[in-house]
N, C-alpha and C positions, 0 to 999 in steps of 0.2 A: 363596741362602737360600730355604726352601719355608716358606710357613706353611702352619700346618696349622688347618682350620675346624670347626666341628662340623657335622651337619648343620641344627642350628635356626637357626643365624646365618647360612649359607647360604640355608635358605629366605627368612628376615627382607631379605636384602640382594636376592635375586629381587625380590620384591616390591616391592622399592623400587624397584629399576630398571625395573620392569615398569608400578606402577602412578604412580609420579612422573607421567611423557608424560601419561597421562591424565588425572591430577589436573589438571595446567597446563592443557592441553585443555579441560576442562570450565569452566576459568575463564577460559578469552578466547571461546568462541561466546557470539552473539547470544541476547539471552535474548527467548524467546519472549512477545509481546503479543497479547493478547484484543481482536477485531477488536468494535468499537460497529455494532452499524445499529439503525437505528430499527425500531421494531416495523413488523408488516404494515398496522396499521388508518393507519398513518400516507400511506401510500400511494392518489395517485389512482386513481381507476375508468378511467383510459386503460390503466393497466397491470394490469387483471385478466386478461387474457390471455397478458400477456408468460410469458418465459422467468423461472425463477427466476435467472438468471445475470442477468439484465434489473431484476426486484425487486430481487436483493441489490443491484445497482450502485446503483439508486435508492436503495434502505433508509441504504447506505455514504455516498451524495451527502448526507444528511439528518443523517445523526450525526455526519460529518466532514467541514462544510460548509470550514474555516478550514485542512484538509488539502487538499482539492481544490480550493482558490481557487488554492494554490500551484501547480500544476501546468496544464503546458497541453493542450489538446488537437492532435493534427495531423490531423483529418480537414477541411480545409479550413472549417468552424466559425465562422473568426475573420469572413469574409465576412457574415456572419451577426448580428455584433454580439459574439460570443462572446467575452469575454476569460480564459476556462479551463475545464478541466474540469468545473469547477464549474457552469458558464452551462451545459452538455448536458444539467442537471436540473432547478437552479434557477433561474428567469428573474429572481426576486425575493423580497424579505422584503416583505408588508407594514407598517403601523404597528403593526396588532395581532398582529404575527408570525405571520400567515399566508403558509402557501408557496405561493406561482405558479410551477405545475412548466412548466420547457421538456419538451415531447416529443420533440426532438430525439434523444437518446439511447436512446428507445423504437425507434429502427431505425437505427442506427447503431452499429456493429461496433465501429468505431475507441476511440468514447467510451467501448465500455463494455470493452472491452479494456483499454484505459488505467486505467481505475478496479478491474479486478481485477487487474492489477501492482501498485498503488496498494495496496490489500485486501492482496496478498500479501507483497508487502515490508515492509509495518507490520507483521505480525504476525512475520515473523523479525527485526524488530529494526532495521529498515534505519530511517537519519533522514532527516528532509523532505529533508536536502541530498541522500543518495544515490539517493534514490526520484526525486528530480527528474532529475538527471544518467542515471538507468538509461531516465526514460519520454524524454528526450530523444536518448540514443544507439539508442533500440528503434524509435522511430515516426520522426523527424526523415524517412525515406524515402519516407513516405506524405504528406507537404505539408508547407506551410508553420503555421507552431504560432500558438496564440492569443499576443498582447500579454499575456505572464502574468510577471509579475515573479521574478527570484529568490526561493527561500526564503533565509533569514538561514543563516548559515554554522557550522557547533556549534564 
């Protein structure tokens, strides 16, 4: 038995089969997030020199201090008192929330590497848990990592 189709119902049914796939597609990628850094004036006068790749890691360390606490660093750091990523920028808060920047990270590759995987995986959508798991299977071959705790598990 042949059915027989017209040609609009044909196109109609193309369609479907064609743009279904990418309707579903469109609805399981990671949705894209707007990466915070602090503005320029927030940043020391040690880094008016640096690289902007050096800035932005700074600027990132400053607006997503409670992202980068999570995460460790492995350029041997931890010797140092460092207990994450975070410690390569921030040494400390004080009472009146003033930053005490570590210049650690002002010449140190590792650190700010880690902080632009850190930058780029937030912004496609990755969570603290897989950002962590990624900076850990990427660096783990360059040393041993800061005492930096798990993030909590989504």
């Amino acid at each position: 038995m042949r059915i027989r189709t017209d040609k609009k119902t044909l196109l109609i049914q193309t369609l479907f089969v064609l743009g279904l796939p990418l309707f579903l597609l469109a609805g399981c990628g990671s949705s894209q997030r707007t990466i915070v850094l602090a503005v320029d004036d927030a940043l020391p006068p040690f880094l008016d020199a640096a690289t902007p790749r050096v800035r932005d890691a700074y600027r990132f360390a400053i607006a997503n201090a409670d992202e980068l606490e999570r995460i460790p660093c492995y350029c041997g750091c931890g010797k140092m008192g460092h207990t994450s990523n975070l410690s390569c920028y921030i040494r400390s808060t004080t009472a009146d929330s003033a930053i005490v920047y570590d210049e650690h990270a002002n010449g140190c590759g590792i650190c700010v590497d880690i902080t632009q995987d850190v930058m780029r995986l937030t912004q496609i959508g990755q969570s603290m848990w897989e950002i962590r798991a990624y900076v850990d299977a990427q660096y783990s071959p360059f040393g041993p990592p800061t005492d930096t705790p798990l993030p909590a598990k989504p």
